[in-house]
N, C-alpha and C positions, 0 to 999 in steps of 0.2 A: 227864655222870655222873662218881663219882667217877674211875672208873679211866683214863676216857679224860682227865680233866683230868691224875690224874700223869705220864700218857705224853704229852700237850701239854706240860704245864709244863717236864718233861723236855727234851723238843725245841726248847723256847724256852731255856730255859741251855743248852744246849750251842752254838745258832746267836750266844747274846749272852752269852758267859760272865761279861766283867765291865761286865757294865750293871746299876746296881745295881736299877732294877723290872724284871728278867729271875729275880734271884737273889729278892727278895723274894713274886715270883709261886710260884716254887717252894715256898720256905718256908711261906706260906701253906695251899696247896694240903698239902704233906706231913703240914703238921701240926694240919689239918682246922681253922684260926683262923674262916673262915667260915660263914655260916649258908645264904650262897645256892645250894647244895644240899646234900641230901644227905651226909652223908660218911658212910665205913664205917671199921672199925676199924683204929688204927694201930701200926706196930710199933715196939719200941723203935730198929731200925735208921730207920725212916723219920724217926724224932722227932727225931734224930741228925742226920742227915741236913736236915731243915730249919734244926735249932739252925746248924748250917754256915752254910746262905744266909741266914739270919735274919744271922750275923755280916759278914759276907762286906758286907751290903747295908748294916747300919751305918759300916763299916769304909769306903765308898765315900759315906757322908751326908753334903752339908756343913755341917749342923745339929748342934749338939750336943744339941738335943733331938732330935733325928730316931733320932742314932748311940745315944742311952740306948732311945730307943724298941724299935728293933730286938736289943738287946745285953737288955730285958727279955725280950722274946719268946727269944730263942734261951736264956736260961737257966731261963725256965720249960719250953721243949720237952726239955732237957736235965732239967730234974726229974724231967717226968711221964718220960722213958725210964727213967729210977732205978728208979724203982718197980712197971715190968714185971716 
């Protein structure tokens, strides 16, 4: 469910702070990118919050397409918080 994946994902960054699919599981999950469940409504702190691991997880890609991939996500999550 949702809540219990934030406090998983949660658990997972803090045990693998810089592994960059530890930060991108988070960001995901914060900022409800998936469809394979449910998700419930997001705050602007949480959207915030993923934009972080969303860069975090670029920042650590050895791809250049990887690092735009992720630096899109984190500044659309950064949008939608705008508009809260």
């Amino acid at each position: 469910n949702d809540e219990g994946l934030k406090a998983l994902s949660a658990r997972v960054v803090r045990a693998a702070p810089n592994y960059g699919p530890a930060l991108c599981m988070r960001a995901v999950v914060l900022s409800g990118r998936c469809g394979a469940w449910v998700v419930g409504p997001r705050s602007a702190a949480e959207l915030k919050e993923a934009a972080t691991h969303f860069e975090g997880a670029a920042a650590m890609h050895p791809a250049p397409a990887g690092k735009a991939h992720y630096a899109g996500h984190a500044a659309e999550c950064r949008s939608r918080a705008e508009i809260m």
